[in-house]
C-alpha positions as CSV (number, residue, x, y, z in Angstrom):
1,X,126.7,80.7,115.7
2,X,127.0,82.9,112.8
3,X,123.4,84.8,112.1
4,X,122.5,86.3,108.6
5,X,119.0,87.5,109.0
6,X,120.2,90.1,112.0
7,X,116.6,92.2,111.5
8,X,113.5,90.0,111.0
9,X,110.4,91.0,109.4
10,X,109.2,87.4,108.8
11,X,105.7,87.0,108.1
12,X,103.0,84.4,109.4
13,X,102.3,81.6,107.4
14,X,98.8,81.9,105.4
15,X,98.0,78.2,104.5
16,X,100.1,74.9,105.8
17,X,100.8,73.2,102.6
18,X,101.9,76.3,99.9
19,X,103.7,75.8,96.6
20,X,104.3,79.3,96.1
21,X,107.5,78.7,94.4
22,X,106.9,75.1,92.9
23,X,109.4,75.0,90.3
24,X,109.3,72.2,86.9
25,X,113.1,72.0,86.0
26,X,112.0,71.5,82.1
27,X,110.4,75.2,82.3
28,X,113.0,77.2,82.9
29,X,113.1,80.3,81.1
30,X,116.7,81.4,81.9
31,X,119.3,79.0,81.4
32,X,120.9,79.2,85.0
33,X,124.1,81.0,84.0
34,X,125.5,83.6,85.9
35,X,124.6,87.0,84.6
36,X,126.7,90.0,84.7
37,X,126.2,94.1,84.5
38,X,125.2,94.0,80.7
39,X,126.8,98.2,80.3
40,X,123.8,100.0,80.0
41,X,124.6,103.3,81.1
42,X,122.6,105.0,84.5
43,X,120.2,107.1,82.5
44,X,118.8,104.2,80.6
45,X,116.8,103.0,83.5
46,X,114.3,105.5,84.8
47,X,111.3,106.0,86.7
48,X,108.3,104.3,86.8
49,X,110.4,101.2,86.8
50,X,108.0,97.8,86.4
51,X,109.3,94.3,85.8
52,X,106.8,91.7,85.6
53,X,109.3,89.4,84.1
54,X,107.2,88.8,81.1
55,X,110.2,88.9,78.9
56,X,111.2,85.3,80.2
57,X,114.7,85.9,81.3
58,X,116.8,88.6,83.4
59,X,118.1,90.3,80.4
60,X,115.3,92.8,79.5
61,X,115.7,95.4,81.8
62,X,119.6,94.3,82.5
63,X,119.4,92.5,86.0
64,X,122.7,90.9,87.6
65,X,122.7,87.7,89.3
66,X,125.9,86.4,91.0
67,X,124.9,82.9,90.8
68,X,122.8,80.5,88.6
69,X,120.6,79.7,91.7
70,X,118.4,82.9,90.3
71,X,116.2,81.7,87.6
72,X,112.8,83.4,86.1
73,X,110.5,80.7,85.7
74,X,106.9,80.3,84.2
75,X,105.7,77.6,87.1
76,X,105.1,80.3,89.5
77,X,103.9,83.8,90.4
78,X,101.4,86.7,91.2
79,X,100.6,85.6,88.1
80,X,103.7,84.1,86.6
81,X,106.3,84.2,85.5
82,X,108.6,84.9,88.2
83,X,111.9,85.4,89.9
84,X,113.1,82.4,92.1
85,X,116.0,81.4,94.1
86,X,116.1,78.1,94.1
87,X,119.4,76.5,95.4
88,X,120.1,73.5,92.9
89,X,122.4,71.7,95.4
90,X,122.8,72.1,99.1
91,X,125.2,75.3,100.3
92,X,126.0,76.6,103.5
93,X,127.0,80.5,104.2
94,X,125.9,81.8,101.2
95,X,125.3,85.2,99.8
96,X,123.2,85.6,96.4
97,X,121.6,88.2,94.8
98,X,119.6,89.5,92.2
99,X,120.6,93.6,90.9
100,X,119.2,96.0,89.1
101,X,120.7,98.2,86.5
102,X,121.6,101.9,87.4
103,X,118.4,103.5,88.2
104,X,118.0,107.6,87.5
105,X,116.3,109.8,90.0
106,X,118.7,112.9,89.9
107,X,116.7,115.6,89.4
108,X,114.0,114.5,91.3
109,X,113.3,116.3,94.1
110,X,109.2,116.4,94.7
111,X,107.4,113.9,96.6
112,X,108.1,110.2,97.9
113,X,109.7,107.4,95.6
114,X,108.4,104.0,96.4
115,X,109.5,100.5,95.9
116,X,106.9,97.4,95.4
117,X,107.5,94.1,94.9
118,X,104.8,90.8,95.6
119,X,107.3,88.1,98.1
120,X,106.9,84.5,98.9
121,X,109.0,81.9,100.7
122,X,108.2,77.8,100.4
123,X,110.4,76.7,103.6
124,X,111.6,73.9,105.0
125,X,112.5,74.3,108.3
126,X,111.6,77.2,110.3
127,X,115.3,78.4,111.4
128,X,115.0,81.5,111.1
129,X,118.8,81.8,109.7
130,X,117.5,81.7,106.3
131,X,117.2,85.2,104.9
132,X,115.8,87.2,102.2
133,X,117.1,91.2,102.2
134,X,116.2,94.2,100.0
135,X,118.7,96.4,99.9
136,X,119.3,100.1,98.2
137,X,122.8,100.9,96.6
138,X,123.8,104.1,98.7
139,X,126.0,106.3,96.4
140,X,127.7,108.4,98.6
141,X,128.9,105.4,100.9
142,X,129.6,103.0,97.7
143,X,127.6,100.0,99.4
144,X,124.4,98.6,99.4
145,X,122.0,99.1,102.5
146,X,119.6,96.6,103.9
147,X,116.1,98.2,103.9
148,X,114.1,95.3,105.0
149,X,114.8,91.6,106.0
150,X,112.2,88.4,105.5
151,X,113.2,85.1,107.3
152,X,111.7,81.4,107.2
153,X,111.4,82.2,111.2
154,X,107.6,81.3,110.8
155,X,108.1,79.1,108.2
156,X,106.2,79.4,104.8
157,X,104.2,82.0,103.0
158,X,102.5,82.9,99.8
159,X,102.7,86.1,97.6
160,X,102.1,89.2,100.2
161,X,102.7,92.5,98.2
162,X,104.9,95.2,100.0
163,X,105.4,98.5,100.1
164,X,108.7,100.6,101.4
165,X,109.7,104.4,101.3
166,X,112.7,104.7,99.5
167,X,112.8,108.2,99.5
168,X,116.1,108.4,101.6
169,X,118.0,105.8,98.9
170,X,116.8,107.1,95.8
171,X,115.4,110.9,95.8
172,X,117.8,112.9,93.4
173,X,120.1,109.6,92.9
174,X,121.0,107.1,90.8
175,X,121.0,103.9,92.7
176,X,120.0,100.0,92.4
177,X,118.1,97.6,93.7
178,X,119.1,94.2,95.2
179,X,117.8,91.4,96.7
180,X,120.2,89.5,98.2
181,X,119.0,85.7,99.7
182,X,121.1,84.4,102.5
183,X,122.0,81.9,105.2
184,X,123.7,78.8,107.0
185,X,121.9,75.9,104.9
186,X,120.1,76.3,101.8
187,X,118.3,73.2,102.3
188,X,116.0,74.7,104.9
189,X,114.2,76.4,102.2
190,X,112.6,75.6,99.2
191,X,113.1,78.5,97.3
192,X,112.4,82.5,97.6
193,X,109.8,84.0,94.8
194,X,110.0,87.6,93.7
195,X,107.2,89.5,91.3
196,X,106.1,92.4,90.1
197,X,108.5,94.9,91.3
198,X,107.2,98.3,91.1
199,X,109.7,101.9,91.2
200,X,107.8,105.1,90.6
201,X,106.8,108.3,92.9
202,X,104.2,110.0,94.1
203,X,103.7,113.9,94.6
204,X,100.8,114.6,97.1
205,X,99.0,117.8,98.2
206,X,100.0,117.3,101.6
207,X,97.3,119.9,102.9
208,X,94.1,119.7,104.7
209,X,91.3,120.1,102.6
210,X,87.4,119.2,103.5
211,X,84.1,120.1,102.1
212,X,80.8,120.4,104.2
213,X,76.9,121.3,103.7
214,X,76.1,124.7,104.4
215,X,72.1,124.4,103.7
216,X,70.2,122.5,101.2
217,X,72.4,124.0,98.5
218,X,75.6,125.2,99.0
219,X,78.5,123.7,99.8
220,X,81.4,125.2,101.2
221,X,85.1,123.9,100.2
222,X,88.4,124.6,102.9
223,X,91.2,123.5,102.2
224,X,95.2,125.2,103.4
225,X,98.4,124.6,101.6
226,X,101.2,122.4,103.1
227,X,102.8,124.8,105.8
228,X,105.4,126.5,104.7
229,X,109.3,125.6,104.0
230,X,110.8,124.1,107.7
231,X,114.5,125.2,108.3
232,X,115.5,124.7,111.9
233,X,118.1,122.9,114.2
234,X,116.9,119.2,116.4
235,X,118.8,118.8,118.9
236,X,118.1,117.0,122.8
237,X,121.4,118.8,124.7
238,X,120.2,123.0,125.7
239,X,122.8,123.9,123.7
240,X,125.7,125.2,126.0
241,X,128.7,122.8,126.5
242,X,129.6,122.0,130.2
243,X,132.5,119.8,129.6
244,X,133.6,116.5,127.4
245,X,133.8,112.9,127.5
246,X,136.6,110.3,126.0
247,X,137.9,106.9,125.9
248,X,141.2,105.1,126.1
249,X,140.8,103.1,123.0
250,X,142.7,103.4,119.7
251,X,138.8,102.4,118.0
252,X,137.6,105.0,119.6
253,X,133.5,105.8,119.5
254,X,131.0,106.5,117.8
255,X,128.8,109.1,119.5
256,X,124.9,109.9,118.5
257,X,121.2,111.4,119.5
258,X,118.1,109.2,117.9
259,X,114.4,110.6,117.1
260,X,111.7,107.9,116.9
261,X,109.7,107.6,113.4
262,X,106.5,109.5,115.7
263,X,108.8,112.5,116.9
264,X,109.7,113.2,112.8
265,X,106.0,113.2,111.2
266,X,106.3,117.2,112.1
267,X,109.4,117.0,109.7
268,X,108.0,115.0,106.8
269,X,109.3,116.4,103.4
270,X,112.8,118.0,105.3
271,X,116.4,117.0,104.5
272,X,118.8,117.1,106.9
273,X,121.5,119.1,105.9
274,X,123.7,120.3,108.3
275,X,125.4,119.1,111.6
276,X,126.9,120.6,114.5
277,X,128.8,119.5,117.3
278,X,130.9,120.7,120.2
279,X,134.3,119.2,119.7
280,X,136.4,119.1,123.1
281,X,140.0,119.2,123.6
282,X,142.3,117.0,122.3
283,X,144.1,115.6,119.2
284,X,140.3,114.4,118.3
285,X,139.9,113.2,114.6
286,X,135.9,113.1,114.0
287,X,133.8,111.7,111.1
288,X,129.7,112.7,110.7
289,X,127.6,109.9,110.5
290,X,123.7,109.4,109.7
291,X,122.5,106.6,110.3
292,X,118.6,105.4,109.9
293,X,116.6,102.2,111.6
294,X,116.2,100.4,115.1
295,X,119.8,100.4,116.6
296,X,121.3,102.7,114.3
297,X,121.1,99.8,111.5
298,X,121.4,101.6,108.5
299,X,124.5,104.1,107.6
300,X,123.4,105.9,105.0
301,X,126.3,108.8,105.1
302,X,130.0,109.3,107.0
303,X,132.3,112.4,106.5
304,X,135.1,112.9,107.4
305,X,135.9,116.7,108.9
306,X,138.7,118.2,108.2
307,X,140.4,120.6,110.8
308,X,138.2,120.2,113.9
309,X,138.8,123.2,115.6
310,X,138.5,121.7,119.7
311,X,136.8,123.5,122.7
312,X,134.4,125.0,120.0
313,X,130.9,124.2,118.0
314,X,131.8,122.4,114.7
315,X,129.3,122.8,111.5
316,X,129.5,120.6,109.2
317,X,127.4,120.8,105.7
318,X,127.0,117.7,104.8
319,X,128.0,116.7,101.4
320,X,124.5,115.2,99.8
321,X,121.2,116.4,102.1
322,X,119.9,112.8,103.6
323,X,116.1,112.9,103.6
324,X,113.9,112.8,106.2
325,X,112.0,109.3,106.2
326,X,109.5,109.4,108.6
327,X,108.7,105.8,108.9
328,X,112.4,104.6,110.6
329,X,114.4,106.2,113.2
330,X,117.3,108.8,112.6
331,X,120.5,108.8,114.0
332,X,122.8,111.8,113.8
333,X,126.5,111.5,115.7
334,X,130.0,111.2,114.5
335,X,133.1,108.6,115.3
336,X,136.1,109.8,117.1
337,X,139.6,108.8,117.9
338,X,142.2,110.9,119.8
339,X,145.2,110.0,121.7
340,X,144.6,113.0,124.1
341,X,141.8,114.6,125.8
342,X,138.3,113.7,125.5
343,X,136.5,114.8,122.2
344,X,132.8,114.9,122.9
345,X,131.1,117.6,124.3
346,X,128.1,117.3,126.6
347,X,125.8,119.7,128.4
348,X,124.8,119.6,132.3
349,X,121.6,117.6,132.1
350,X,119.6,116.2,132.7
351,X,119.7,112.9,129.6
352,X,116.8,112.6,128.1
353,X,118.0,108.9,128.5
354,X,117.8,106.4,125.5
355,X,117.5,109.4,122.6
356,X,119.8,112.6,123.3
357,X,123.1,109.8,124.6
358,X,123.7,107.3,122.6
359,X,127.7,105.9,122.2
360,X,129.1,102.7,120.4
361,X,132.1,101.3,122.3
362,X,133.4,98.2,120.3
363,X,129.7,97.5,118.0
364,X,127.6,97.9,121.4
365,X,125.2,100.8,121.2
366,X,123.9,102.0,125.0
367,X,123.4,105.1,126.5
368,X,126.1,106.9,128.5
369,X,124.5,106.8,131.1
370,X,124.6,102.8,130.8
371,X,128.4,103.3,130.7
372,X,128.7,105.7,133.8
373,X,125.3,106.0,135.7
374,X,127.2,109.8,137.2
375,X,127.1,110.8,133.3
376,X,123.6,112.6,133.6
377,X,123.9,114.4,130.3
378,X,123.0,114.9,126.7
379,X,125.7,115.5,123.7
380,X,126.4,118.7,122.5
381,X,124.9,117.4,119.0
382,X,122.3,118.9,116.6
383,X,121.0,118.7,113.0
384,X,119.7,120.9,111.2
385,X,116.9,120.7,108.8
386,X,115.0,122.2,106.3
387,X,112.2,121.9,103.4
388,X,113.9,121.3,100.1
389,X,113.4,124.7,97.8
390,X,110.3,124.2,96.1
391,X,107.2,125.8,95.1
392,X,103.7,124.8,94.8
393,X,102.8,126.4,91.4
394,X,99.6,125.4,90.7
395,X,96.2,123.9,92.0
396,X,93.3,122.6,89.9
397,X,90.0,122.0,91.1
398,X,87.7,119.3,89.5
399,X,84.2,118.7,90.6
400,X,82.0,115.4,89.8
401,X,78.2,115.2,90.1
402,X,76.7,111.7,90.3
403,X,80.5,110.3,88.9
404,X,80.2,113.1,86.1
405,X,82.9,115.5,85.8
406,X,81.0,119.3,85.4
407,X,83.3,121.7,86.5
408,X,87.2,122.5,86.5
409,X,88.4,125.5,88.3
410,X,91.8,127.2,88.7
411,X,93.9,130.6,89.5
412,X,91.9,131.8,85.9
413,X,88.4,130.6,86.4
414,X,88.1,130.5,90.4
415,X,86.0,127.7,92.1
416,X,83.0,129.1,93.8
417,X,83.2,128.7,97.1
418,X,80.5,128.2,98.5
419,X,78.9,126.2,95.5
420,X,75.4,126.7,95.2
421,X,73.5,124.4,92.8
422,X,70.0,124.2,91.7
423,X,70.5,120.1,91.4
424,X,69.9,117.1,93.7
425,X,72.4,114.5,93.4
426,X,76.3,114.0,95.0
427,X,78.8,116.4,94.3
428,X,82.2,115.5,94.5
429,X,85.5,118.1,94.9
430,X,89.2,116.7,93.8
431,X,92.0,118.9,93.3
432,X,95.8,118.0,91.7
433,X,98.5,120.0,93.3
434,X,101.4,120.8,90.8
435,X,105.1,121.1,92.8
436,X,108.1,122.4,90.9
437,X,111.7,123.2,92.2
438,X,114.8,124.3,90.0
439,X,115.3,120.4,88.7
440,X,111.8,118.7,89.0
441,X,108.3,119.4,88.4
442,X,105.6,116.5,89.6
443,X,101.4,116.9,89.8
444,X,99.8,115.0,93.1
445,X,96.9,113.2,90.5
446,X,93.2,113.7,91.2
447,X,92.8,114.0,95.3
448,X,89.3,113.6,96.8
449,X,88.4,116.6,98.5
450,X,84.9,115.1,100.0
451,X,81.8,114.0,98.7
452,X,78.2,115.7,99.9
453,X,74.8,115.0,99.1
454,X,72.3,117.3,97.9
455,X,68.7,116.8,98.6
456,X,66.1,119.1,99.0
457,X,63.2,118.7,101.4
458,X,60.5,120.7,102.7
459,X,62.6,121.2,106.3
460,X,63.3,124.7,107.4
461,X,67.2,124.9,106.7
462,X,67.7,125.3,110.5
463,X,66.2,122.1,110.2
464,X,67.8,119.6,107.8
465,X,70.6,117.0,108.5
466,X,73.5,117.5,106.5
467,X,75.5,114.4,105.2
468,X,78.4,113.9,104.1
469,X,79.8,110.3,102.5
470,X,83.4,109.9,101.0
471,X,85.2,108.2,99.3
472,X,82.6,107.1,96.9
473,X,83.4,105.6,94.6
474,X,85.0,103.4,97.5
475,X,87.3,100.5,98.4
476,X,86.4,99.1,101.5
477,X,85.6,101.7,103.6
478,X,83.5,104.7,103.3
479,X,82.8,107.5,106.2
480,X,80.0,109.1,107.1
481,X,79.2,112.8,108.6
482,X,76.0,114.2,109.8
483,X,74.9,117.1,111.4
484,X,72.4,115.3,113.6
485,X,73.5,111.8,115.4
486,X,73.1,108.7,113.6
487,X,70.2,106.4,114.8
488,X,70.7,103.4,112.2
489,X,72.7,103.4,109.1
490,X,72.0,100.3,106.9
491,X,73.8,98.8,103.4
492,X,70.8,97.3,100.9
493,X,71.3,95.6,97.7
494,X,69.7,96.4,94.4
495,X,67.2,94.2,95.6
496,X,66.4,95.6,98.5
497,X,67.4,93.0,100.8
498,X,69.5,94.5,103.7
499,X,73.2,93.9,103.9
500,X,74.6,95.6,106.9
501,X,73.3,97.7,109.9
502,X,74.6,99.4,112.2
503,X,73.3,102.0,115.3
504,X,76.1,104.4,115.9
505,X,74.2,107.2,118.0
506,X,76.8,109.7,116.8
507,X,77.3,112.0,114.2
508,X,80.0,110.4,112.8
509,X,80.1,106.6,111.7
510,X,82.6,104.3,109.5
511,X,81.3,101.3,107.3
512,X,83.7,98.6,106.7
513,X,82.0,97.1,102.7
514,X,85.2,94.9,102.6
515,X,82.8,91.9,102.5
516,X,80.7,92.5,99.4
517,X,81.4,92.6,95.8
518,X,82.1,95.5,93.2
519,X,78.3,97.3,92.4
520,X,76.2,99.8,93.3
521,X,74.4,99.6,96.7
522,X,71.8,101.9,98.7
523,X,72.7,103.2,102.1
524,X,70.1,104.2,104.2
525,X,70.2,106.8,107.0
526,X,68.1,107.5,109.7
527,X,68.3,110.4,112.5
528,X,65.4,112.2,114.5
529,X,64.9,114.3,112.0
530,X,64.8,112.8,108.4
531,X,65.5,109.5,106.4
532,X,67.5,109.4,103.6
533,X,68.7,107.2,100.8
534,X,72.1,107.6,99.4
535,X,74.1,105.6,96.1
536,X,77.1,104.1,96.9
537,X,79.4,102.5,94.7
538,X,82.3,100.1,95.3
539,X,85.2,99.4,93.6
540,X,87.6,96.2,93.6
């Protein structure tokens, strides 16, 4: 049986009867013809990118459909209008999508790009063969790349908003968007909704930065700088080629090491740039490959190298740096095919088993030692990365008391540190981080530092608890800090009647307010030493 939705992210069903996509034939807003590229030219989409498909049709911001199935209708969406497949007659094996014009991010260099987008799905039948794919046009390989898959596994669902790190598909490229719906029988699904699609990126600080109560009225500020520009080689093999490996198979193999989205947080903000392998003898023709995702799923670069030299280390500089995306897996290897000899180099071992020998033989990917348990080894195979050249220029300090902005401080009128003030209330530090390379300049926004309270009391200083509550203004959560352990730490209304209440017995505690509405709301804390009452506010 043939399978489209190969990678499921399917998502549970949040009610049992759902309409998300209910669709009135009379109020359609496009006319369910097939729309083509309409010639805009790649820098006339840019970013922030938003389509809320307010304009009624597909035309505003030049989408593609390949079929008259897509239709932007006002029946549905998070609010409507919308975009909807909806098949109008029953198909089977079909492919159809939805594109975006040329996007523009050349240039941009700084920070994380970001794609979000609010999905639903009104199903049928639970199949799971019915398939909804975002996908990423990768320039370099001249194809589009599946990023994320939804399926009607689990049946039906209403609008969920998502979030994916596009960084590797888009930073300092032009590139478009697609969602391409897919499967065996279309009538196992009502339709596929798609809303609010959001393109834009974000530059953070990417330090540590804290503040804290020295006595009753200072407060000291520490914060570090991101660490310094990366530039160094990955690699599992200990670098010294014992001998190679080869196949009798005019397909030949693809060879590769894998690191785990955990074992690249250290490497967040790196491209890889560079590759290097030990080539063995033989007539060995070789191609670099990067690949990203579970299973090597994504191949987001392959090329070619010409004149291996064998029995030697090969570097490679790859021909556009591929961007270190901390939240899938990376693949680095190459393909070969030789009619003599045995191309890939390994070292003497022992595998680090599942990551540092990976091989393809015929679309299977296992380890070598899988394919001969005697092959206890790890490819001679490394990547090298490194920070992109940039610089953080510039760092401005803003401080708030009691949701007041009082102070802003920079390189020509220094912050204090510590700040001492003559004032109860809360005093809040943010700071916005300015990052600038030879093509791209980009400011983080207004980060919160922390938030502490300043109360004086008649306590010696040795004495007095110091607190400290961020974020506030807050979501859903706030944290709290104090010097002395927590005996109760209670939520009260405006009218005083108690809302939550909690006994942590430690000095640090975390209040979940997802539960009450936007306002202002006292927090009471209590340690063997002193009570105090704090304002909190929270936001929707």
């Amino acid at each position: 049986m043939k399978r489209h939705c190969v990678i499921s992210y399917s998502l549970q069903a949040l009610c049992l009867v759902l309409m998300c996509c209910t669709i009135t034939f009379a109020n359609y807003s496009d006319d369910r013809s097939v729309i083509t590229a309409n010639g805009k030219q790649p820098n006339d989409l840019s970013l922030p990118f938003i389509e809320d498909w307010n304009s009624g049709s597909f035309t505003g911001n030049g989408w593609e459909i390949s079929s008259a199935d897509w239709v932007v209708t006002p029946d549905t969406g998070n609010p409507s209008p919308s975009a909807v497949f909806n098949p109008l007659v029953a198909v089977s094996d079909y492919s159809d999508y939805l594109m975006s014009e040329m996007i523009n991010a050349e240039g941009m260099t700084e920070g994380i790009i970001y794609l979000d987008f609010d999905i639903c799905l009104q199903s049928v039948n639970p199949t799971g063969q019915e398939c909804l794919h975002v996908q990423l046009w990768n320039t370099f390989l001249n194809n589009f790349q599946t990023v994320k898959t939804y399926t009607n596994e689990e049946g039906s669902f209403d609008w969920h908003r998502d979030t994916l790190n596009i960084k590797s598909y888009a930073m300092n490229r032009t590139f478009r968007v697609r969602f391409m719906a897919e499967g065996e029988n279309s009538t196992d699904i009502s339709c596929w909704g798609i809303d609010n699609i959001n393109i834009y990126r974000e530059c953070s600080f990417n330090g540590t930065m804290e503040t804290s109560l020295v006595n009753d009225s200072c407060i000291a500020i520490e914060y570090s700088p991101p660490p310094p520009n990366l530039a160094e080689w990955i690699h599992w093999d200990d670098g010294v080629n014992l001998s190679s490996f080869g196949i009798n198979d005019p397909d030949g193999m693809d060879v590769a090491v894998r690191w785990e989205p955990a074992a690249l947080v250290y490497y967040e903000g790196t491209e890889l740039t560079q590759v290097a392998f030990y080539a063995g003898v033989g007539d060995g023709n070789y191609t670099v490959k990067i690949w990203t995702g579970a299973n090597a799923s994504n191949l987001v670069l392959q090329q070619p190298l010409q004149n291996p030299f064998p029995g030697n280390w090969n570097y490679v500089t790859l021909s556009s740096p591929v961007p270190i995306d901390i939240s899938q897996e990376l693949w680095i290897g190459y393909h070969t095919t030789t009619f003599t000899g045995n191309p890939a180099g390994f070292d003497d071992g022992p595998a680090i088993d599942g990551y540092g020998n990976m091989i393809n033989l015929n679309g299977n990917w296992m380890t070598l030692l899988q394919y001969n348990p005697q092959q206890d080894a790890n490819w001679n195979l490394q990547g090298y990365v490194q920070s992109a050249e940039r610089e953080l220029t510039d760092i401005t300090f803003y401080l708030f008391k009691d949701n007041v902005q009082i102070g802003t401080y920079n390189q020509f009128n220094p912050m204090p540190n510590p700040y001492c003030t003559s004032e109860e209330g809360e005093y809040c530090f943010y700071l916005n981080a300015a990052w600038e390379s030879e093509t791209d300049y980009c400011e983080s926004g207004l980060e919160l530092m922390g938030c502490e309270q300043v109360v004086f009391n008649s306590l010696k200083e040795a004495e007095s608890t110091r607190i400290s509550i961020y974020p506030n203004p807050a979501k859903d959560v706030i944290t709290i800090h104090s010097s002395l352990p927590l005996d109760w730490v209670s939520v009260f209304n405006l009218s005083s009647i108690e809302l939550i209440s909690v006994s942590p017995g430690s000095t640090a505690a975390s209040l979940d307010l997802s539960g009450l509405k936007e306002g202002i709301y006292l927090l009471l804390l209590q340690t063997e030493k002193s009570v105090s009452f704090h304002k909190i506010i929270l936001l929707e």
